[in-house]
N, C-alpha and C positions, 0 to 999 in steps of 0.2 A: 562573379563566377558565371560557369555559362550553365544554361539551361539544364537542368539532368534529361535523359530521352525519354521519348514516351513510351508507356508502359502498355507491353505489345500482350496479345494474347499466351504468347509461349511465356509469359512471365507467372503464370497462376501454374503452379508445380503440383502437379496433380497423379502422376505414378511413381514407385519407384525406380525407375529408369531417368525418367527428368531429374529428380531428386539425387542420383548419385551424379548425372553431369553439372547439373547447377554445383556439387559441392567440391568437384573436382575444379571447375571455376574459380568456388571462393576460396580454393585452399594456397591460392598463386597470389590469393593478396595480401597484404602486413595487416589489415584492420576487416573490419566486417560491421555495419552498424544493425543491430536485431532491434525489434520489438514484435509485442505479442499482443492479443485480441483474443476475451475471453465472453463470458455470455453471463455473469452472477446476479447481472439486472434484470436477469430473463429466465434464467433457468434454473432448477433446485441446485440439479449438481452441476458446477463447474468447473470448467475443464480447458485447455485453451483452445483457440477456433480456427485461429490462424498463426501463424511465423512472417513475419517481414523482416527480410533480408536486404540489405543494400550495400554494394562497395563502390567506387568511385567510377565505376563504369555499369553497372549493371542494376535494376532492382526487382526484387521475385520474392512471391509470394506462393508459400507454403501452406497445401492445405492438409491439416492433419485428418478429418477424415477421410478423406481419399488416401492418403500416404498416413499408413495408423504406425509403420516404425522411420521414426527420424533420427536412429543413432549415427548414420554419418553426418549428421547437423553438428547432434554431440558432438561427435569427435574434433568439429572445429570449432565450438565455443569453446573446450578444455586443450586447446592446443594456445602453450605461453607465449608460441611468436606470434600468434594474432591474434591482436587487441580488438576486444569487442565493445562497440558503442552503441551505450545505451543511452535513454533519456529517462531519467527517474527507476532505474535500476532494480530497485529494490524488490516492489511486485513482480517483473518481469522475472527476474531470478528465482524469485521465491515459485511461483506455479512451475519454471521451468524445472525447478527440481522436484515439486512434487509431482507432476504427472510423467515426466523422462526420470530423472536420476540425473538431470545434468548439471555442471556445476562451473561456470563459467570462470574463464581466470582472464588475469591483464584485461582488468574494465576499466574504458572513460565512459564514466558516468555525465553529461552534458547538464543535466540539473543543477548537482553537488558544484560542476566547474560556476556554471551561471551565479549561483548565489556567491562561491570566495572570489565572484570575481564582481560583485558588489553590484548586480543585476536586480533592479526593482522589482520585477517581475520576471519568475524563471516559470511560466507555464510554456508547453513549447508550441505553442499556437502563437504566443505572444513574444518568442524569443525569435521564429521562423517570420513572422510578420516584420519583425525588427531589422533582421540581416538579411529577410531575402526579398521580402516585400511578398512573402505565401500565403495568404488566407484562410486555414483552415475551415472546412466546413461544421459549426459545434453541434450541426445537430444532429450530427453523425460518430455524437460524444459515447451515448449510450446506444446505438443503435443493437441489432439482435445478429451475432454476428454466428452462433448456430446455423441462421438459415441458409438453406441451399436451394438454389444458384444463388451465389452473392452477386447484387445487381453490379455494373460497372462506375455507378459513383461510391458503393461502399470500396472496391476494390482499390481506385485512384485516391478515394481519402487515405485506405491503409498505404498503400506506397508513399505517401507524402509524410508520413511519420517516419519515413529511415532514411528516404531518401537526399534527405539535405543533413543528417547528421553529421557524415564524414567530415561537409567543410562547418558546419557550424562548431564540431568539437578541434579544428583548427582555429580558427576565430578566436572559443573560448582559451585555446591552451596559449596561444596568443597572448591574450591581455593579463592568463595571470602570469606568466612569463616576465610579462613587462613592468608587473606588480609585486612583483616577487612573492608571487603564493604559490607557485608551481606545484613547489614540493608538500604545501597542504593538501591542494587535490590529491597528490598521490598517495598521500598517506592514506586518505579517505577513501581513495579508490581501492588499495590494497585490503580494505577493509571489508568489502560487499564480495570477495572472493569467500566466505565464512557464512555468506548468510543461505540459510534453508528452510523451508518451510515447515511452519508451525500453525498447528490449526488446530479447534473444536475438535474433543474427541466425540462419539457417536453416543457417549453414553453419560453425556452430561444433564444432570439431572438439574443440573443450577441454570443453564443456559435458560433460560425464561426470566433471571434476571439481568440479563443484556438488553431486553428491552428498556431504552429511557423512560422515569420513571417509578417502575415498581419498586426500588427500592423505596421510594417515598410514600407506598402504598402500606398506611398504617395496621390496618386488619390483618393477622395472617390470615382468618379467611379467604380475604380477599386476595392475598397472594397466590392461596391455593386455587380458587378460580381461575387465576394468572396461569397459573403452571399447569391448569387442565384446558385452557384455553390454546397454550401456547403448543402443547403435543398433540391438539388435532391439529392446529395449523401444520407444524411440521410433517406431518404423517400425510396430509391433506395436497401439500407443497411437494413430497416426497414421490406420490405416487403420479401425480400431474406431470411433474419435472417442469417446476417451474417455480423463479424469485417467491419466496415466502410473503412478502409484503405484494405481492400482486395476486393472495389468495384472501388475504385479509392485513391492514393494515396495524401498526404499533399502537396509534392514538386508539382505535375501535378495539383491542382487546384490553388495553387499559380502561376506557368508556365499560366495558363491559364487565370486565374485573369488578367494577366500584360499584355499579348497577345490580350486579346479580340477577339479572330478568329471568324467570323462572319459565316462565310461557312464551310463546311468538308473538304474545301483543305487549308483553313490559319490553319483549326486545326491540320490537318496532316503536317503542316509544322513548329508549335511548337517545338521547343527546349524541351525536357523532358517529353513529351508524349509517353508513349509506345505506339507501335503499334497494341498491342493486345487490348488498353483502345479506341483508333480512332475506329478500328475497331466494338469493341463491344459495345459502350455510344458512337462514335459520334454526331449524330442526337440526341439525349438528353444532351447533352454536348456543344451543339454548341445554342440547343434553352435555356437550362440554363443562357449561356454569353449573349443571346438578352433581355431574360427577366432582367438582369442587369441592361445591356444597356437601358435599359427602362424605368431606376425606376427615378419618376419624381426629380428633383431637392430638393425640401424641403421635401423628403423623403431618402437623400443620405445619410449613415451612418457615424457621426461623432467619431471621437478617444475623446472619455471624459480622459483628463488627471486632475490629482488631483493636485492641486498648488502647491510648493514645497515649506517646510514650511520656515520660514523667519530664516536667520542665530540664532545659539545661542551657544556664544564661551562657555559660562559657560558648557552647556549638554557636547557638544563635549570634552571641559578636563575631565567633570566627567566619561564620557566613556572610554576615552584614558586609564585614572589614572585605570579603571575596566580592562580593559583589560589587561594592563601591571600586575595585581594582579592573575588574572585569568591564565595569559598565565605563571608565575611564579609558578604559585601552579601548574598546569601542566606538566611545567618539571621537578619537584620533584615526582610527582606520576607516570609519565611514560605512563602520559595518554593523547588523541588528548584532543587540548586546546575546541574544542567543544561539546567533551562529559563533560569534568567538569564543564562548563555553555555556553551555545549557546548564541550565538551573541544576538538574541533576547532578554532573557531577561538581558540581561548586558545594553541594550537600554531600558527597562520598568524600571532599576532600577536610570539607570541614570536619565532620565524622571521623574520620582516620584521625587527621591533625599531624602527618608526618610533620619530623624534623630533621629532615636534611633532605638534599638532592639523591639518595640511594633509594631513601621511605617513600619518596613520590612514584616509585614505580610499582607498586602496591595500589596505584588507582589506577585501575586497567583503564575507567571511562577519561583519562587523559590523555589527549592527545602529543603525542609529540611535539606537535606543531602548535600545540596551545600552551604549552611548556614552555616554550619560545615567542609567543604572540605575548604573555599577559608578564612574562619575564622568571624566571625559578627563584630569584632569588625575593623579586617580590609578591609570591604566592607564598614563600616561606615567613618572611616577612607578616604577613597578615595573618597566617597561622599562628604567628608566637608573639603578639602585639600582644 
């Protein structure tokens, strides 16, 4: 393929005036490949930082704070005749719908293609290296993309994420074409038009056990430290605007949960406390583990475990009997035994146990296309063994 152009100063879209021509540009083309640049490694709240646009002649970068409304962006990710290319889809969709409202239709997805088209590796650093011989720069993986002025290598790194898309999701649709998986990508694809963002409510009083670990934090007391630790961090994270783990890290409030250091010299004599976190949160760190310390008795946070449901030798052989089918059709197609059906729904199907080709469409998490990869009649078959 030949070179894409280089990427001129008029490419960083920065009024709304640029932004309605750049979109009257992309609305003459059949495809569009987006990706998006967010800051969660950096910042409390998150939000996305940029838009990277690219079609088979052009590539531009969208900055949302200078341009704060991108609804004619919208209008052409939600437009059916052009297909939008993403790479790893999923995230990008999701923030795009929670901070726009927008909700993309007609996605090739470049990830989902790479892996049914039996790609050992589908990161797209390692997929653009493969077909184009691009080198992504990684250490411009998490960089802070908030900041403004964005220097000119972050700027050339984000165009390098769309701008090879269009022919690499040729490529991809290519081989499964020739592999006859076509029409699984699509099915797949037509699937990511549904997804929306789902987040943390504001007012989860459990979120403190997301931190790895605390469930295995035997004391409730010391959970309750946990949970009076973890709401100054966020309060602390909140006001700063800035990644929670770069006010204090998971390991140091768990260290500290266990600890209970009551004064600034048992917290300085914590195992796994940096000295730069003593020094700078101490005294708010140390009055966090009192207020723990404090929380009355029939206010101590219990571990709600779900009962663990009563033996059933039956489900367990019709899963077995799935699996063994699954992981067989597998190693004839050369493909990981979890992309031809996840564990998951090989447990709803077991579960259900239809009996016939009508009852199968009662497991939503079935694909079509997996209905046909592991065969219908021998899913049913292993069901009724």
């Amino acid at each position: 393929m030949e070179t894409p152009p280089p990427l001129g100063p008029e490419a960083l879209i920065t009024s709304p005036g640029a932004l309605a021509a750049l979109v009257d540009r992309l609305a003459a083309h059949p495809r569009l490949a987006v990706d998006t640049e967010a800051a969660s490694f950096h910042r409390y709240v998150d939000r996305v930082y940029l838009v990277q646009v690219s079609t088979d002649e052009e590539t531009a970068l969208i900055d949302p704070l200078a341009v704060t409304d991108l609804t004619p962006l919208g209008r052409c990710l939600e437009d059916p005749a052009i297909e939008i290319v993403l790479h790893d889809a999923d995230y990008d969709l999701r923030i795009l719908d929670r901070d726009y409202g927008f909700r993309a239709r007609n996605v090739f997805d470049t990830r989902i293609a790479a892996q049914l088209a039996g790609e050992p590796s589908v990161g797209l650093g390692t997929l653009l290296a493969k077909y184009f011989g691009v080198d992504l720069d990684k250490k411009l993986q998490r960089a802070d993309w908030s900041r403004r002025p964005l220097p000119p290598e972050m700027l050339i790194y984000a165009a390098e994420d769309t701008r090879y898309l269009p022919e690499l999701r040729d490529r991809l649709e290519q081989h499964l074409g020739e592999m006859g998986r076509l029409e699984w990508a699509r099915e797949e694809f037509a699937r990511l038009e549904t997804i929306r963002w789902t987040g943390p409510t504001a007012d989860d009083r459990d979120a403190y056990l997301r931190v790895r670990g605390a469930k295995a934090l035997r004391s409730p007391r010391a959970r309750a430290v946990l949970r009076s630790l973890y709401a100054w961090r966020d309060a602390t994270a909140r006001a700063l605007d800035r990644a929670p783990f770069r006010v204090v890290g998971n390991d140091t409030l768990l260290a500290l949960s266990r600890a209970m250091p009551r004064d600034d010299a048992a917290l300085k004599a914590v195992p796994g406390v940096p000295r730069s976190v003593a020094r700078r949160h101490g005294k708010a760190l140390v009055e966090a583990v009192r207020e723990g310390l404090a929380t009355p008795r029939e206010e101590l946070p219990e571990i709600r475990r779900s009962p663990r449901p009563p033996s059933d030798p039956a489900y367990d052989a019709r899963l077995e009997r799935l699996k063994r089918l699954r992981n067989r059709r597998a190693e004839e197609l050369g493909m990981d035994p979890g992309l031809v059906c996840p564990n998951g729904t090989l447990q709803a199907l077991a579960r259900v146990a239809p009996d016939g080709r009508a009852a199968l469409n009662q497991i939503s998490e079935l694909r079509l296309w997996q209905r046909r990869v592991l065969r219908e009649e021998a899913i049913l078959a292993a069901l009724q063994e």
